[in-house]
N, C-alpha and C positions, 0 to 999 in steps of 0.2 A: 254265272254272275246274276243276279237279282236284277230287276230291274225297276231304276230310279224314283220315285216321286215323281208327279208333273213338277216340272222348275227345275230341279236337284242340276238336271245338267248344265241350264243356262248359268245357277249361281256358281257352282263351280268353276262353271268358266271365265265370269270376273272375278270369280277370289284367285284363279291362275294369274290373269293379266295384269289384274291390280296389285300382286307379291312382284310380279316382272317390271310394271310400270317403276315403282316404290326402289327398287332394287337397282333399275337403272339408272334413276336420278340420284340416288344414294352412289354410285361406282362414278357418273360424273362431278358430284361434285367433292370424292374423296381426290378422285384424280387431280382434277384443277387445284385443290389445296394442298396438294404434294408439290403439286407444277409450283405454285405460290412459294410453298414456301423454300424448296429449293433453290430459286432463282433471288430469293430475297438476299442473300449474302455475295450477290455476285459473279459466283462459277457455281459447277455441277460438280461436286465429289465423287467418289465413285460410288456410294450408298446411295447418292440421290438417283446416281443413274440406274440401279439394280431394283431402286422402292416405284421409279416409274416404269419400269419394266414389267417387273411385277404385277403392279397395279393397271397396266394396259393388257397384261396376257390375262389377268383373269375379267378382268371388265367385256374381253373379245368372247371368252368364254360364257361366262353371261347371256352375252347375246346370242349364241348358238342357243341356250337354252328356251329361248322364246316358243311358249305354247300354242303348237298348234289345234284344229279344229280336226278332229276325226269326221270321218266319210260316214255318213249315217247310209246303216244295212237297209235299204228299201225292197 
């Protein structure tokens, strides 16, 4: 593998954190407007219950994806 530019790896590494950051307030605030809008009629159908399920398994998955920082070779 070639190796980087001066920077090249710091910026990459906020365009990782900043697409995770962006990505996790986007999955809370789909969630919470499921939760919303679900509960706005009163009861839980069973679609509401499958669309927040859903929406919580893959929002958990998300968060396993969180970038970490490789061990630089000294």
């Amino acid at each position: 593998m070639p190796p980087f530019p001066a920077g090249a790896q710091e910026f990459l590494w906020m365009l990782k954190t900043g697409i995770w950051s962006v990505g996790t307030v986007s999955w809370v605030f789909g969630i919470s407007d499921r939760t919303l809008a679900a509960f706005m009629d009163g009861y839980l159908s069973a679609i509401d219950i499958v669309q927040l399920s859903t929406a919580a398994f893959f929002f958990v998955s998300w968060l396993f994806l969180k970038p970490m920082r490789l061990r630089s070779k000294n």
